[in-house]
C-alpha positions as CSV (number, residue, x, y, z in Angstrom):
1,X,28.0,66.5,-2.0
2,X,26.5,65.5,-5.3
3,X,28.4,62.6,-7.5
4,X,28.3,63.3,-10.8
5,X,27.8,59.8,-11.9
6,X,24.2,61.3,-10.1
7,X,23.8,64.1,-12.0
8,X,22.1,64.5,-15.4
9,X,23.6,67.4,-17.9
10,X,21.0,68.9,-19.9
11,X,21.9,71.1,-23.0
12,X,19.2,73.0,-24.8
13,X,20.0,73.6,-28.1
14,X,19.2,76.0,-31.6
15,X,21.0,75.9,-34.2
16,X,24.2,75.4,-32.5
17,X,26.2,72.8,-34.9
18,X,29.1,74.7,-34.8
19,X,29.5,73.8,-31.1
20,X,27.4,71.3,-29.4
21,X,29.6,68.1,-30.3
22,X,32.7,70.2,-28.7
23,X,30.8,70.7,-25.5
24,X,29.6,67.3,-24.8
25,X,33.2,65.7,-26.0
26,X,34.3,68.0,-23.2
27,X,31.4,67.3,-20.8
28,X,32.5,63.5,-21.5
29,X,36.2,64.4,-21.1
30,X,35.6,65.9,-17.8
31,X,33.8,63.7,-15.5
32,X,31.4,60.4,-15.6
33,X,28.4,61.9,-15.7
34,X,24.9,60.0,-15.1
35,X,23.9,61.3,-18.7
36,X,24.0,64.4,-21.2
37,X,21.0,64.9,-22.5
38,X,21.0,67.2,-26.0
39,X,17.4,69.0,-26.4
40,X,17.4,70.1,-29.9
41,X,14.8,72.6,-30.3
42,X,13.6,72.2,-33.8
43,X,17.3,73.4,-35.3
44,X,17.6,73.9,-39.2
45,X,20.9,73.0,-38.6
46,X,23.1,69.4,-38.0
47,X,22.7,70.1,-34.5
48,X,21.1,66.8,-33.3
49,X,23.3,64.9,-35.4
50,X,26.6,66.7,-34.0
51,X,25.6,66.1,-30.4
52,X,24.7,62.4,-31.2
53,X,27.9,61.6,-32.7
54,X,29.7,63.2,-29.3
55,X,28.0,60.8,-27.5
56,X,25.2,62.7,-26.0
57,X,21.4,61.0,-25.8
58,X,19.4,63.6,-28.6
59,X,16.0,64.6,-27.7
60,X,14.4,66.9,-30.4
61,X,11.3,68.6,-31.0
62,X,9.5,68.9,-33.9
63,X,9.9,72.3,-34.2
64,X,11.2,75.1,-31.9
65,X,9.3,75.9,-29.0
66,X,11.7,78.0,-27.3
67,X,14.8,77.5,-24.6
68,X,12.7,77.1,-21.5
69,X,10.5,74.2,-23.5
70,X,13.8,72.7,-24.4
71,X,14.7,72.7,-20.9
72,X,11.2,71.2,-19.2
73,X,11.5,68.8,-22.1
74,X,14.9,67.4,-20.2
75,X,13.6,68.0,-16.8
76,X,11.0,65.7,-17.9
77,X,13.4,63.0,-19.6
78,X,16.0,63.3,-17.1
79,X,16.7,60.2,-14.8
80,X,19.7,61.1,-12.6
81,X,19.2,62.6,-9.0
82,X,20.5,65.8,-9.9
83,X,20.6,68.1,-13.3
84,X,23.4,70.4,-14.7
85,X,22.4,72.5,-17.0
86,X,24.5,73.9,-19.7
87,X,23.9,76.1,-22.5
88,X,24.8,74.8,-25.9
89,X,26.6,77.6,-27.4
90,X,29.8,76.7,-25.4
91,X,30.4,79.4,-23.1
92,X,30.5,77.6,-19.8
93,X,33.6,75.2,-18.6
94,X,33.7,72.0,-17.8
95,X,35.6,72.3,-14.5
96,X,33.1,75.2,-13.5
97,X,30.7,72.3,-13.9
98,X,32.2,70.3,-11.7
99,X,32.7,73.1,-8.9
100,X,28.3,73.6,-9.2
101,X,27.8,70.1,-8.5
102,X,30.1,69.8,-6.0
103,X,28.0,72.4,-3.7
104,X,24.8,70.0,-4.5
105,X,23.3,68.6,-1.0
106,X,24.6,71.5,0.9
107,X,22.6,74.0,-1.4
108,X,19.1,73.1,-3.1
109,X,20.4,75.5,-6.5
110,X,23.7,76.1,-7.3
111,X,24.1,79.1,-10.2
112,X,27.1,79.9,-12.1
113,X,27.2,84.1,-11.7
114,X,29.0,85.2,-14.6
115,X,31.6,88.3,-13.8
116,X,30.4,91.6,-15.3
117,X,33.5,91.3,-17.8
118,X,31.7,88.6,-19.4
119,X,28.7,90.7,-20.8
120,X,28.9,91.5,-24.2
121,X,28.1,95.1,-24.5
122,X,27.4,98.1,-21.9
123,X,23.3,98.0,-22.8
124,X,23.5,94.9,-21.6
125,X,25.5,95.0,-18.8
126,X,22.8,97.9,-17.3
127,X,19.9,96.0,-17.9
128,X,21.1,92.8,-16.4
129,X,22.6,95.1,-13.3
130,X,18.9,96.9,-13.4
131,X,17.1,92.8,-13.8
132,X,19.5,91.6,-10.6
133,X,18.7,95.0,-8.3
134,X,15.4,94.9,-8.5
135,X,15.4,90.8,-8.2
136,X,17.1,91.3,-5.1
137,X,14.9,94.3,-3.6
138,X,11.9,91.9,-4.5
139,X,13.1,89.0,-3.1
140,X,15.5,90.4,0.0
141,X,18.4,88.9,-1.3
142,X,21.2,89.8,-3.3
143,X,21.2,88.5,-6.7
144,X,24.5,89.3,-8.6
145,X,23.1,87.2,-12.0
146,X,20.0,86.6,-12.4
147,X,19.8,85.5,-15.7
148,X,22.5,82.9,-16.1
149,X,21.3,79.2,-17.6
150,X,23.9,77.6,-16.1
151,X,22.8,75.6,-12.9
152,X,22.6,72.9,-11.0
153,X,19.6,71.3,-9.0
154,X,17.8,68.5,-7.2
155,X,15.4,67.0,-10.0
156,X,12.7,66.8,-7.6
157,X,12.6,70.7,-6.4
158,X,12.9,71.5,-10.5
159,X,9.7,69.2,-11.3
160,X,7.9,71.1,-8.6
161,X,8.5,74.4,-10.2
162,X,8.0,73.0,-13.7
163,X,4.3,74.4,-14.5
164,X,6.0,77.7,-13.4
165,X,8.4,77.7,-15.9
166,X,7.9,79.5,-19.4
167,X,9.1,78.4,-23.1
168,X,10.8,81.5,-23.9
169,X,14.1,82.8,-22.4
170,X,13.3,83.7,-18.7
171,X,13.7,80.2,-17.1
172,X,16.8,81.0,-15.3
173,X,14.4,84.0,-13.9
174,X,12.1,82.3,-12.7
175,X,14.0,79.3,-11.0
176,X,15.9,81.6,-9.0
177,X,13.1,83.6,-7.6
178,X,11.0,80.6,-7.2
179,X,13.5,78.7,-5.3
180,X,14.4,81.5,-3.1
181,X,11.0,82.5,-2.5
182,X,10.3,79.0,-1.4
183,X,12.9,78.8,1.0
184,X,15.2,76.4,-0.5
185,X,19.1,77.1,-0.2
186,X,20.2,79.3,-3.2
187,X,24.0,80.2,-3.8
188,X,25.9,81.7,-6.3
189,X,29.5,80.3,-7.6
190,X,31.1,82.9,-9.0
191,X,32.4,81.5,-12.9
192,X,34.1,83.3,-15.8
193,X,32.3,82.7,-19.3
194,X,33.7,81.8,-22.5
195,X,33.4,83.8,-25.6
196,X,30.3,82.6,-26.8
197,X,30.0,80.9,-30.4
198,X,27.1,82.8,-32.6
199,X,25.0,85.3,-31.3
200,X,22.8,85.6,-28.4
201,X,19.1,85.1,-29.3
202,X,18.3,87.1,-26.1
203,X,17.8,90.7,-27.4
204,X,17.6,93.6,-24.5
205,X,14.8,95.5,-26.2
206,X,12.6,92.9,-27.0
207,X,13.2,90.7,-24.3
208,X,14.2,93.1,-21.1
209,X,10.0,93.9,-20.6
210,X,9.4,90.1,-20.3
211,X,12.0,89.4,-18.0
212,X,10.5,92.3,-15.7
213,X,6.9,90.7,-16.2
214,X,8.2,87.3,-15.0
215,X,10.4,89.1,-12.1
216,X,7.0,90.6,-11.0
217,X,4.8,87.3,-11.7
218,X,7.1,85.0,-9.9
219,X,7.2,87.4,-6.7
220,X,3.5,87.8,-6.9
221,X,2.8,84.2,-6.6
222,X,5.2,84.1,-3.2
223,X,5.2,87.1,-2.0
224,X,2.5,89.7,-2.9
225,X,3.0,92.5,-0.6
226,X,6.4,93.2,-1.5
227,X,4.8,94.4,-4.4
228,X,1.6,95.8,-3.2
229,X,2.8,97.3,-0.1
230,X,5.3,99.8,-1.9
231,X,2.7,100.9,-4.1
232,X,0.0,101.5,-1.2
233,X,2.4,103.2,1.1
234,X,3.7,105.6,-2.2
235,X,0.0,106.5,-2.8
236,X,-0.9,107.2,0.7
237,X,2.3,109.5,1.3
238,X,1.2,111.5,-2.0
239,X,-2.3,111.7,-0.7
240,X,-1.9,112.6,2.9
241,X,1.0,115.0,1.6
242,X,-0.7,117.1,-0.8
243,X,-4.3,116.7,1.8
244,X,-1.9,118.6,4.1
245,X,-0.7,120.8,1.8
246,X,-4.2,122.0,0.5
247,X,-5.4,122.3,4.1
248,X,-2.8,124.8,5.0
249,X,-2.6,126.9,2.3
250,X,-6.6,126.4,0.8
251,X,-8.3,125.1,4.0
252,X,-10.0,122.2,2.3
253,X,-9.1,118.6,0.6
254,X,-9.6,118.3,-2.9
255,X,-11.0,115.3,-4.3
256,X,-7.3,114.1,-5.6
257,X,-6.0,113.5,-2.3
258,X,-9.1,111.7,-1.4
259,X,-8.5,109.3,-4.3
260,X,-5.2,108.8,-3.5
261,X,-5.6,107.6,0.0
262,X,-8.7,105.5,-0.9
263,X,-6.6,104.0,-3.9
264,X,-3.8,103.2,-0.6
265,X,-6.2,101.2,0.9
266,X,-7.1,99.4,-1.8
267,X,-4.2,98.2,-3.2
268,X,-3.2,97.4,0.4
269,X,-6.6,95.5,0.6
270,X,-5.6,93.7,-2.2
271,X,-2.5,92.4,-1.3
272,X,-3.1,91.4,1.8
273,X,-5.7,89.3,0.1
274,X,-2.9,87.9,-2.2
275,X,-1.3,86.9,0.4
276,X,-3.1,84.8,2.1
277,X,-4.0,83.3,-0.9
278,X,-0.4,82.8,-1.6
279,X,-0.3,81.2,1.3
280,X,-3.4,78.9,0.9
281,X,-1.7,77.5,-2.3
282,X,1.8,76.2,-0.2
283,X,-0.6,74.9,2.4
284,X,0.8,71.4,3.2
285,X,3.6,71.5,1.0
286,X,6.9,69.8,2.4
């Protein structure tokens, strides 16, 4: 079990004055954490100033980059075994913090799985249902919230996946898939969310292709074939299927099916040739 007098809280940050200094007062409240590291990401607000004042150690970029940057930024700066991390907007609780670190040693990534009662409208609550399905096709293992920022992890396995990790929004993505693709222990603690204060900057619409991009990027780099593979055995069937069904009621294959079942092998060709170079690039890793 991780101390938290191990454990570094980081708490990217945009614009969130209104309450970043109440979540690190009750950050500091709650336990005896190794730090709280503030990221602020270039706010036009008195973000960085509220969070200093609560006692928090202020990092801030020069202008705003985007959540994921704010969060390699305190990956980077972090010094404590462990790291928390918390969005800035309030919505997690401080014991639910406590109950994420507490399943540290045991587990490799401990995610706080927000209840479906916590999602602010139906849209969303689809696309997040539609993101965690196929995350968990892709990846063989149920995923019940994929996209939630608050976690907890060994520094060292974060670093590894830090050139992995993009500047936008999709960070909590791509931790989870890399980590389970990589065979570390992954589990989900199931928390309730506050009312967040301010509005998401995640919008569905603009922001529901990336995530699906990332899903597919991240499962690519471990695991091609469970991409490639569907998409090989789909053409075949079509091609071989409507071969057959030209043969018995034309008595001949048209060129279609042909192109199917060569396009099969192909894309089977292909990621078989992924994988092993999927495997080449883990070769001697720990």
């Amino acid at each position: 079990m991780a101390s938290p007098s191990t454990v570094s809280v980081i708490v990217p940050a945009y614009n969130e004055e209104h309450a970043i200094a109440a979540l690190v007062g009750e950050l500091h409240a709650s336990d005896t954490w190794h730090e709280v590291i503030v990221v602020d990401d270039g706010s036009r607000d008195a973000t960085a100033e509220c969070a200093a004042r609560a006692g928090a150690r202020v990092i801030r970029h020069p202008y705003n980059k985007g959540n994921g940057a704010a969060v390699k930024t305190g990956i980077r700066h972090a010094t404590g075994e462990y790291i928390l991390i918390v969005d800035g907007d309030g919505q997690h609780k401080p014991e639910d913090a406590r109950r994420l670190v507490s399943k540290l040693g045991e587990y490799d990534l401990v995610i706080g799985a927000r209840s479906s009662g916590t999602q602010a409208t139906h849209a969303r609550k689809f696309g997040n249902s539609a993101l965690n399905w196929l995350a968990g096709y892709l990846t063989d293992r149920e995923i019940p919230d994929l996209t939630s920022g608050f976690r907890a992890a060994r520094r060292e396995h974060l670093r590894e996946f830090l050139h992995l990790l993009p500047n936008g929004f999709s960070t909590p993505t791509t931790t989870t898939l890399a980590f389970i693709k990589a065979g570390y222990n992954v589990t989900f603690e199931p928390v309730e969310a506050r009312q967040r204060t301010g509005q998401s900057k995640i919008k569905l619409a603009r922001d529901g292709t990336k995530f699906l991009m990332i899903i597919l990027r991240i499962v690519t780099i471990f695991s091609p074939l469970r991409i490639f593979l569907p998409i090989s055995l789909a053409s075949f069937g079509i091609g071989a299927g409507y071969a057959i069904w030209t043969i018995v009621t034309q008595s001949h294959v048209t060129n279609s099916s042909v192109l199917l079942i060569i396009l099969a092998v192909i894309v089977f060709l292909v990621g078989l040739i992924s994988e092993q170079i999927s495997a080449l690039r883990f070769e001697g890793r720990p």
